[in-house]
N, C-alpha and C positions, 0 to 999 in steps of 0.2 A: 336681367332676370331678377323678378321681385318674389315670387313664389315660386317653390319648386312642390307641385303638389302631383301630377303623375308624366311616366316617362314618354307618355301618346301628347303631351304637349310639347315636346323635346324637337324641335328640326336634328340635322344630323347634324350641319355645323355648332349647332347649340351643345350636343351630343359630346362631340370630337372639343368643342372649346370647352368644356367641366373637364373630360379627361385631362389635356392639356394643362389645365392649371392644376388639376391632380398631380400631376409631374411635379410641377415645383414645388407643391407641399412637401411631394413624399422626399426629396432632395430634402427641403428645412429637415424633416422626421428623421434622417439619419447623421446629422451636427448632436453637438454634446450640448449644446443650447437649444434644447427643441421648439422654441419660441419664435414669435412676430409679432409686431407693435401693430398689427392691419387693423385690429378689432379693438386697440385699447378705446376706455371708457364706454364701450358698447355692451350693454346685459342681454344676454340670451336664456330665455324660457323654456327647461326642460318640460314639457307639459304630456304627461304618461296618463293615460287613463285604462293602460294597460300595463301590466305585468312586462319589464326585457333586462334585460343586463346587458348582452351585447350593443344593441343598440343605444341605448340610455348612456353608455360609460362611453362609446365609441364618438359619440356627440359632444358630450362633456369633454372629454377628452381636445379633442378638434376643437371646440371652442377657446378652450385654456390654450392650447397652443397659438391661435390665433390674439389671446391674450384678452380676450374677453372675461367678464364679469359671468357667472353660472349661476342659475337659479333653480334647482332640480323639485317639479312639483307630480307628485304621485295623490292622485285619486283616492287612496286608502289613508283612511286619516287624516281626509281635508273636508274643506265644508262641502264640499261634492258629496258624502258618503249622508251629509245630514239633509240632503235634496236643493242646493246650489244649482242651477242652470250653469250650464256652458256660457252662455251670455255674460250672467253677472261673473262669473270667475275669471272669465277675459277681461272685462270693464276693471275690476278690481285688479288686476295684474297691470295693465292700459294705466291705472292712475300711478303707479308705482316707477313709471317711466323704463320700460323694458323698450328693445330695440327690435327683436326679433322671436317667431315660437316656434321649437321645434315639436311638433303634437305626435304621438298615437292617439288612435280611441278604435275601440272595439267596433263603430258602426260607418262602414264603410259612407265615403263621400265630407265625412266630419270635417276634416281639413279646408275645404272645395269653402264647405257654407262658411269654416272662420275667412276665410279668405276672402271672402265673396260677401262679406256682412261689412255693415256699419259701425262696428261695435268695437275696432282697432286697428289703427293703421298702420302694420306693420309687418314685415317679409315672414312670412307662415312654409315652412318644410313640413312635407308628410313625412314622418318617422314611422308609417304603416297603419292603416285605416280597415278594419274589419277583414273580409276576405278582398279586398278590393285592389290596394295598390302599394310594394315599397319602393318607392324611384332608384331609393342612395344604396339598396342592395343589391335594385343590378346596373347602377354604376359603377358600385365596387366590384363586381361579378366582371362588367364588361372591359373596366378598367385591368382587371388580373389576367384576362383572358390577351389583352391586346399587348401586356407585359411581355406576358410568356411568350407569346408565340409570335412577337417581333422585336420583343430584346429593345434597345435602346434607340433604335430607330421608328419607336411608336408614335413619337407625336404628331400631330396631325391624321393619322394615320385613326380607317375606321377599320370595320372586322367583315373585310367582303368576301364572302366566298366561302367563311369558315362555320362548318356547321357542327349545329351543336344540338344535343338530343338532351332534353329535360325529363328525368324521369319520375312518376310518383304520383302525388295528390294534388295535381294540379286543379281540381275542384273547389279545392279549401288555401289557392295559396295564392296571395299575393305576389310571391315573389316570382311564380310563373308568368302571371300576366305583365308585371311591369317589365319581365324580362323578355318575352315576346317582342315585344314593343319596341323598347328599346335596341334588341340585337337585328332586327329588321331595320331599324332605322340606318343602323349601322354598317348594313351589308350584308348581315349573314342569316344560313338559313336553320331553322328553327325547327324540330320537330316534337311533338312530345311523345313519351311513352307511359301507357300509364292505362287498367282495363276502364273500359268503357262506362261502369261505376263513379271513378276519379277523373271523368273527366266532363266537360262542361256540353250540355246534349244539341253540339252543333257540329256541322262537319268538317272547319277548319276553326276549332275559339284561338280565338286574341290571334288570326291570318296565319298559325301555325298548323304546320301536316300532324298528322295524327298515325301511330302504329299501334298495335293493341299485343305485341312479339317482340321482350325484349331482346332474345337472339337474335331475330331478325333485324332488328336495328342496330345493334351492335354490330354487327355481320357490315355494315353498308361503312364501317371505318370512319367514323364522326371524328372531329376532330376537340371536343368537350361533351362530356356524359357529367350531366348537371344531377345529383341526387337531390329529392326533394324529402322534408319531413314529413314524416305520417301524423297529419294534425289531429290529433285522437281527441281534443277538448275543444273541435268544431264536430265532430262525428254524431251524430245522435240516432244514426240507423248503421245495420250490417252494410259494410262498402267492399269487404271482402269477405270470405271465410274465416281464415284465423290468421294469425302473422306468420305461422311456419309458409302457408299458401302462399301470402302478400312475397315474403323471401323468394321461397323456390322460382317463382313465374318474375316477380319484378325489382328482385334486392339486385343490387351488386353484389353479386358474393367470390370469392377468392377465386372463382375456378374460373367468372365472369372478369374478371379482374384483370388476371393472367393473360388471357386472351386477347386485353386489349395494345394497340400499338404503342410502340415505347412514347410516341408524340400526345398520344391522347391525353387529354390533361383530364383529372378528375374533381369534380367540385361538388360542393355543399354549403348551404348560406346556413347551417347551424340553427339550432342546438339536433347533433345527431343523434338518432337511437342505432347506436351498434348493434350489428346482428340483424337488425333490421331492413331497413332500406340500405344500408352499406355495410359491408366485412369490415373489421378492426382492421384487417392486411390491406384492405382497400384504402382505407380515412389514412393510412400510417405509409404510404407506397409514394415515393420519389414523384410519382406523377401528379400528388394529389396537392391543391391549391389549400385546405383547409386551412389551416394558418395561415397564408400571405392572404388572403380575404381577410380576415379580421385584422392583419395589419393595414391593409391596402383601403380599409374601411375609415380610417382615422383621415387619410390621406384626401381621399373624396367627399369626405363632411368637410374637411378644413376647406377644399375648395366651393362644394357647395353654400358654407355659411359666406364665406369672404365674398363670393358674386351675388349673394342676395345681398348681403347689408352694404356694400360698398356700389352695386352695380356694373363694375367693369371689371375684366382682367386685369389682373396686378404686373404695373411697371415694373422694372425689374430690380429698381430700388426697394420694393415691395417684401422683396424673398431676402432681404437682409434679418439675420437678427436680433433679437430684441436688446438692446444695450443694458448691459448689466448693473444696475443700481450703484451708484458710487457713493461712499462714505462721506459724509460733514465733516470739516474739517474739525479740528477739536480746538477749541476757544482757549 
């Protein structure tokens, strides 16, 4: 794997082998040494031309752990803001000797053209492209899912049969579509909820069913209820009435909450608007993944970056780590 740019390129062994070595990262992530020598002398390009914190630190993160060199470039306050081409800021990056770039950018497919151009040659991850696509958040999504709900006997192992209901603005979400994709690859089946407004005007988008009744689908005993955020700074028309409406018909709220089976796992790829699309009792309930996602997100970068820049699964001398700096003797 050279680029990881969406999860509709993914076979399912490709799939089940990122999980897999997700395993072993997340093994290194709970040592007192949270490090590996995998990446040393290799520089990775934070490349943001969007606004994230989770993402951005989750990266950085993963990469330092991996023991890599970190370059964090944001858009604001660079010569991009004085009218720089995307070209020329890759080239000039290109001459600086970087190894790998992790990119957003507000305009869907951006990743696809650095990847696909002549302008640097070097493993490019989408970190989320317009409304179009984020692969590594529902690797991390699928990765949390396959934790849970097979415990320690997950490796290898995909997510067949287990379905999972996505609810919200799937219109405006990347994280719908690349999850589509990806939990189909993987076996299981996919529905969204979400009114006819927030959703994409075809009658199965990205090969998933569609219900327009969150009781109704909840009623049918999923086995993950995926809340989605209400992207209000893609909105530029009415998509619902008001957010009391959006709640009543399609929040998870307390009383929806309650009802669900003690197995059902609840999730969100963040940042949440309580009250909102989720009850506080809901985001805060034994069943709900929200934290172990943002842990389990370090885990799946660190393997995503280590198979792009290295090319292969890591031996198992690989997951040793990093040897701790040893003192000069003193003269």
């Amino acid at each position: 794997m050279k680029h990881l740019l969406s999860t509709a390129d993914l076979s399912r062994a490709d799939a089940i082998g990122i999980l897999d070595v997700a395993e072993e990262m997340a093994e290194v992530n709970t040592r007192e040494v949270k490090r590996l020598p995998a990446l040393r002398g290799k520089t990775i390009v934070n490349l943001f031309f969007e606004d994230s914190t989770r993402t951005r630190i989750s990266f950085e993160a993963a990469a330092k752990r991996l023991s890599a060199d970190v370059i964090n470039f944001a858009a604001k306050g660079s010569s991009v803001s004085k009218g720089e081409s995307l070209k020329d800021t890759v080239q000039t990056l290109g001459a600086m000797g970087i190894d790998g770039i992790v990119m957003r950018h507000g305009a869907s497919g951006a990743p696809r053209v650095l990847a696909d151009a002549d302008w640097i040659d070097v493993p490019v991850v989408n970190a989320g492209d317009g409304t179009h696509e984020h692969p590594t958040q529902a690797l991390l999504d699928a990765f949390t899912m396959r934790r849970r709900l097979h415990g320690a006997a997950s490796r290898g192992k995909g997510l067949d049969g287990v379905r999972v209901a996505i609810v919200g603005d799937v219109l405006h979400s990347r994280v719908a579509r690349s999850n589509a994709w990806l939990l189909a690859t993987l076996g299981a089946e996919v529905t969204f909820v979400a009114p006819p407004t927030l959703l994409p005007a075809v009658d199965r988008p990205f090969g998933a069913a569609v219900h327009h009744d969150l009781d109704v689908a909840l009623a049918e005993d999923p086995d993950v209820v995926m809340l989605l955020r209400i992207q209000q700074e893609r909105m530029h028309d009415a998509f619902f009435p008001n957010e009391r409406e959006y709640t009543r018909h399609f929040g998870l709220t307390a009383a929806r909450a309650a009802g669900l089976s003690e197995r059902t796992l609840i999730m969100h790829p963040g940042p949440m608007n309580r009250g909102l699309e989720i009850a506080g009792v809901a985001a805060d309930d034994p069943r709900s993944t929200v934290v172990e996602q943002v842990a389990n997100g370090v885990s799946v970068r660190m393997a995503v970056l280590y198979l792009a820049l290295t090319g292969s699964a890591p031996a198992t001398s690989v997951a040793q780590p990093a040897a701790a700096p040893t003192k000069e003797p003193v003269a």
